[in-house]
C-alpha positions as CSV (number, residue, x, y, z in Angstrom):
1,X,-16.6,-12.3,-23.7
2,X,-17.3,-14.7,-20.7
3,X,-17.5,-14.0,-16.9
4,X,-16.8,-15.7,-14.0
5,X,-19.6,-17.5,-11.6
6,X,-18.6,-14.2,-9.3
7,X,-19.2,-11.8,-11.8
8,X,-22.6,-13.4,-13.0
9,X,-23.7,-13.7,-8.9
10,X,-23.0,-10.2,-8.8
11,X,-24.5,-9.4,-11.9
12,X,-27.9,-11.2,-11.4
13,X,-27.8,-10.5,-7.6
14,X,-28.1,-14.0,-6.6
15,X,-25.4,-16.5,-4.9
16,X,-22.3,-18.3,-5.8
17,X,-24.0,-21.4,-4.1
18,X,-27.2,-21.1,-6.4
19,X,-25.6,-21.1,-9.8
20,X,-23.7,-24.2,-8.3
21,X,-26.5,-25.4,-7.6
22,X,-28.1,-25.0,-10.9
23,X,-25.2,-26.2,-12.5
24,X,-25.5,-29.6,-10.6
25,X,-28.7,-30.1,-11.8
26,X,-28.4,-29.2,-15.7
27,X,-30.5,-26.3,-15.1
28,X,-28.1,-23.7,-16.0
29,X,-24.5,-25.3,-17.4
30,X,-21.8,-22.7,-18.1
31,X,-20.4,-22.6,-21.8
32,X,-16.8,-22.6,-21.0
33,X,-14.8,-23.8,-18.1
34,X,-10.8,-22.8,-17.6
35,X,-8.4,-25.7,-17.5
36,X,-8.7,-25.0,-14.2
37,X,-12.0,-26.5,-14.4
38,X,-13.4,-22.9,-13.3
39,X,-16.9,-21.9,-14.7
40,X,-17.0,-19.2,-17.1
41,X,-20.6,-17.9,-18.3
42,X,-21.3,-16.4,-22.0
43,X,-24.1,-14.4,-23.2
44,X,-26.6,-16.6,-24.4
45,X,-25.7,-18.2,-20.3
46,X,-26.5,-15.2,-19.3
47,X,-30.2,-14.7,-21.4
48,X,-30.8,-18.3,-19.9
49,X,-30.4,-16.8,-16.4
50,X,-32.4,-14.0,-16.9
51,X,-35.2,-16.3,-17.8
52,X,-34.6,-19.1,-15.0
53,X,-35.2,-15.6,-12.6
54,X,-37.9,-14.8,-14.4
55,X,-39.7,-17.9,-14.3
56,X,-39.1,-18.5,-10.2
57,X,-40.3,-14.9,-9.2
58,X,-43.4,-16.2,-10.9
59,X,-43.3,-19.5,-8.6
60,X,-42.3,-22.4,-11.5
61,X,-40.3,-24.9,-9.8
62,X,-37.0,-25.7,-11.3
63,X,-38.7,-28.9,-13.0
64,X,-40.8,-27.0,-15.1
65,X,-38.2,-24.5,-15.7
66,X,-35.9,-26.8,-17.2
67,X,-38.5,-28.3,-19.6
68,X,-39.5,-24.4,-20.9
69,X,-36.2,-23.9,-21.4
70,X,-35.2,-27.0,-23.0
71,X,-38.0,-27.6,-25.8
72,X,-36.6,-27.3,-29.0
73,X,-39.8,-25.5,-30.6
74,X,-39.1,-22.9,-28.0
75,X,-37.2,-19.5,-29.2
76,X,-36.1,-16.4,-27.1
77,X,-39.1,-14.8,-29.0
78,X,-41.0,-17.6,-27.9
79,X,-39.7,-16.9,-24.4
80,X,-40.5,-13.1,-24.6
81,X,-44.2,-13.7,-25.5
82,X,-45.0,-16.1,-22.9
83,X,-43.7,-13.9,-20.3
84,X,-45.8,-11.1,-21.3
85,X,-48.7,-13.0,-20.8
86,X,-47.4,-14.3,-17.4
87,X,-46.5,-10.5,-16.4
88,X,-49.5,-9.1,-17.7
89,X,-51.4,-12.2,-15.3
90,X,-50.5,-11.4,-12.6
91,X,-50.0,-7.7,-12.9
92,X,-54.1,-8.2,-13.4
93,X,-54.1,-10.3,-10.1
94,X,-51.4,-8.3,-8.2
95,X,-54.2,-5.0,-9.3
96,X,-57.2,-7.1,-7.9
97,X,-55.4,-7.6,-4.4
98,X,-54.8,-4.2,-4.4
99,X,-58.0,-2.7,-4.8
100,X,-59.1,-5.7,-1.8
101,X,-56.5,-4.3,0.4
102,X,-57.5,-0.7,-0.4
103,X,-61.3,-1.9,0.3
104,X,-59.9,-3.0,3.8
105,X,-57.7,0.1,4.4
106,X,-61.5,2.2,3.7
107,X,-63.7,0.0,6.0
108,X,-60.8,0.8,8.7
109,X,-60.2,4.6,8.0
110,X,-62.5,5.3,10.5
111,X,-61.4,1.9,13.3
112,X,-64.6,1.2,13.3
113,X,-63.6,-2.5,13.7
114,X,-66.9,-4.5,13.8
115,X,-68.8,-6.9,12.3
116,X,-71.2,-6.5,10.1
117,X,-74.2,-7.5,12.8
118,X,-72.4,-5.4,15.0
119,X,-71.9,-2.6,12.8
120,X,-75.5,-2.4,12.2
121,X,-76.8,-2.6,15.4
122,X,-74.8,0.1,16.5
123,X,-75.1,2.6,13.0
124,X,-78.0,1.0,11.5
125,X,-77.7,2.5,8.0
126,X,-75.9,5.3,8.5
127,X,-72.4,4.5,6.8
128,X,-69.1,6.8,9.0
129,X,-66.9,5.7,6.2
130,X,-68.5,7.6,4.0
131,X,-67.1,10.9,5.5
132,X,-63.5,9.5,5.8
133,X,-62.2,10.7,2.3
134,X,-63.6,14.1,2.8
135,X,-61.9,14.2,6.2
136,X,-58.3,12.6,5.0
137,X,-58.5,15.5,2.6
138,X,-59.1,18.2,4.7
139,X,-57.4,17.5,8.2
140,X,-55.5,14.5,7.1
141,X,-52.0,15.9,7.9
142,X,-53.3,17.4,11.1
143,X,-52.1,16.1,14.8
144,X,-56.4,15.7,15.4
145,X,-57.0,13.5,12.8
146,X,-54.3,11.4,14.0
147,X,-55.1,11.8,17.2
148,X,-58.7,10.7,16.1
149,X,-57.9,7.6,14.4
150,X,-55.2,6.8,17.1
151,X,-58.9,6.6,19.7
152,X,-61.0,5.1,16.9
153,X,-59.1,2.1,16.8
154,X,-59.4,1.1,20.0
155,X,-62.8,1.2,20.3
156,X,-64.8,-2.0,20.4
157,X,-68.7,-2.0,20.4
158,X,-69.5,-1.2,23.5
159,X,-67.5,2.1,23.0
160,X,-69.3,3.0,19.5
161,X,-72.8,2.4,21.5
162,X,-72.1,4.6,24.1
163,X,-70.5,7.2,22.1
164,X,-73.9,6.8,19.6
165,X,-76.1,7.3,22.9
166,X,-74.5,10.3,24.4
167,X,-75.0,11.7,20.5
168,X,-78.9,10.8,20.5
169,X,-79.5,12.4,24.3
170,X,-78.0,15.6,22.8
171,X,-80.1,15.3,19.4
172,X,-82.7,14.6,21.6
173,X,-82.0,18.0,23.6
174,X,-81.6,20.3,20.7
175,X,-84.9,18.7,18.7
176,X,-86.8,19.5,22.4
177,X,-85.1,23.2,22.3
178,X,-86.1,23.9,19.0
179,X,-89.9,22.7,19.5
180,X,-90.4,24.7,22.1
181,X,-89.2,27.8,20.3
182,X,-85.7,28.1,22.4
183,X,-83.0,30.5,19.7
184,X,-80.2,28.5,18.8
185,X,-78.5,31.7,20.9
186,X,-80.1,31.0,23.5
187,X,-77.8,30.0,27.3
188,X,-79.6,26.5,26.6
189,X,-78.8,26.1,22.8
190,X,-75.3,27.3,23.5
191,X,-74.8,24.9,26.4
192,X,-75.7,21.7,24.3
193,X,-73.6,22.9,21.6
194,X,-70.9,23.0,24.0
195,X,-71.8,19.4,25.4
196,X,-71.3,18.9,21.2
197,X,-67.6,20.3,21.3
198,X,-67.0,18.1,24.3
199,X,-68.1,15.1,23.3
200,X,-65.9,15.6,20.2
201,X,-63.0,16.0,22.7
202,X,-63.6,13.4,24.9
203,X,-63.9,10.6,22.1
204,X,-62.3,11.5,18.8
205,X,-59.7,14.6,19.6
206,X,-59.1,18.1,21.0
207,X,-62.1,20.2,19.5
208,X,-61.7,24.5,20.2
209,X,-64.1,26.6,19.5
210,X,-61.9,27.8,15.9
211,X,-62.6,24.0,14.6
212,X,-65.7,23.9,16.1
213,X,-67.3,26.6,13.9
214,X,-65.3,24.7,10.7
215,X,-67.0,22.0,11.7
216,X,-70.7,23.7,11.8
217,X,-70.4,25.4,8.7
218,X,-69.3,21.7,6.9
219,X,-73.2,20.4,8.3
220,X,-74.5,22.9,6.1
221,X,-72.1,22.9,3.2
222,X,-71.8,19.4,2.8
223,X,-75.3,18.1,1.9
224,X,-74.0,14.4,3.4
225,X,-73.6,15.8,6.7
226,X,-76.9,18.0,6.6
227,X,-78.8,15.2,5.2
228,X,-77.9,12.8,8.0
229,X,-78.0,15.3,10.7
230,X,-81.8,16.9,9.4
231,X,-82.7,12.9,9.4
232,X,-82.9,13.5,13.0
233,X,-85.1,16.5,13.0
234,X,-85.6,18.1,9.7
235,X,-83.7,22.3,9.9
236,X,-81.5,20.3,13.1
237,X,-78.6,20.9,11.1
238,X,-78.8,24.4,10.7
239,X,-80.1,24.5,14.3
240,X,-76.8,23.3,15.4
241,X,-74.4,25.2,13.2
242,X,-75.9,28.6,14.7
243,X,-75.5,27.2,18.0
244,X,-72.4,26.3,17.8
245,X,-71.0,29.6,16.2
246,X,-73.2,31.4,19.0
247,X,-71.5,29.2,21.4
248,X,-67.5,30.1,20.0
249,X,-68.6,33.9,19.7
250,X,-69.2,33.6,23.7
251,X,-66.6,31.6,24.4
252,X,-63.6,33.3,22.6
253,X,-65.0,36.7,22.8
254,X,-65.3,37.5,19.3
255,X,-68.8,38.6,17.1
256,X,-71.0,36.3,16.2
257,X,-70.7,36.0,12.5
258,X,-74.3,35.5,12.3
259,X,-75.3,38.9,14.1
């Protein structure tokens, strides 16, 4: 059985021109031609052009291809283990890209697209990506995630610092309400945990009072959250959460699930 340089093109998905092209140069010679003079490819042609593809998706210029090919010592088993090794290569290197691009993709979940200097100056040690898996998984298909890291990622420094002083002047307010005895139901409590819902609105996406409360009872639940909100003001984080459900319950009209 032999086939014509169409057939093989089509075969091997590659162009008429190229296996011209390779038959110019001796990479690839057909075993039969018609008296016509037409090129006509057989199977052990055809093994040789599965190989010449093989070795040029891994980059091997022609040259080199033609002398793997051609050394006597060299069998198709021959052929088959070296391009296990060569598959298995860069499979290993394609893997270690990978997990660098997925590195990048998890220092941008959050757009917080600064420089290390930068990053710290603004943060200091506390690390926001930490909190992006957990909020992928939970709201990840949600219109206010998207809508969050639409904002995020156009936000240069100067954004993150402002949005990180607004947050300490309301820290700041709640730590002063709880020293002096205010109840985190109290009109004062309640109206900083609005400013809280707000300020979740105005810079990251539309916060009601229904995701508010979710996001109260995830300070407590998630020791992450509590931990970096208590680093504030030790208790601040259960402080807050009853503010804020205090705050829905006034807002929507419904009991407070605390009372």
């Amino acid at each position: 059985m032999s086939y014509s340089v169409g057939q093989v093109a089509g075969f091997a998905r590659v162009t008429v021109r190229l296996l011209h092209h390779y038959d110019e140069i001796g990479l690839l010679v057909p075993g039969e031609r018609t008296p016509a003079g037409h090129r006509r490819y057989g199977d052990a042609d055809l093994d040789r052009l599965q190989w010449i593809l093989f070795y040029r998706e891994l980059g091997f210029p022609l040259e080199e291809i033609t002398v793997l090919l051609d050394d006597p010592e060299a069998n198709p088993q021959e052929h088959l283990r070296r391009q296990h090794a060569l598959l298995t290569e860069r499979i290993e290197r394609l893997r270690a890209m990978a997990t660098s691009v997925e590195r990048a993709m998890e220092a941008r979940k959050m757009g917080i697209n600064l420089t290390p200097e930068e990053r710290f100056e603004v943060f200091g040690d506390f690390e926001p990506e930490q909190y992006a898996d957990e909020a992928e998984r939970r709201w990840g298909d949600t219109e206010a995630y998207r809508e969050s890291q639409r904002r995020s990622a156009t936000y240069r420094k100067e954004d993150w610092q402002r949005i990180k002083t607004e947050g300490d002047e309301l820290n700041n307010r709640l730590v002063a309400l709880m020293d002096a005895g205010a109840a985190p139901e109290s009109a004062e409590a309640m109206a900083a945990a609005e400013e809280h819902r707000l300020q979740i609105s105005r810079h990251f996406y539309e916060c009601g009072h229904e995701m508010h409360t979710h996001l109260a009872e995830m300070y407590v639940a998630d020791e992450r959250f509590t931990r970096n909100i208590d680093a504030v003001r030790p208790g601040l984080a259960r402080y807050l959460r009853a503010a804020i459900l205090a705050n829905a319950a006034r807002h929507t009209g419904r009991a407070n699930p605390q009372e």
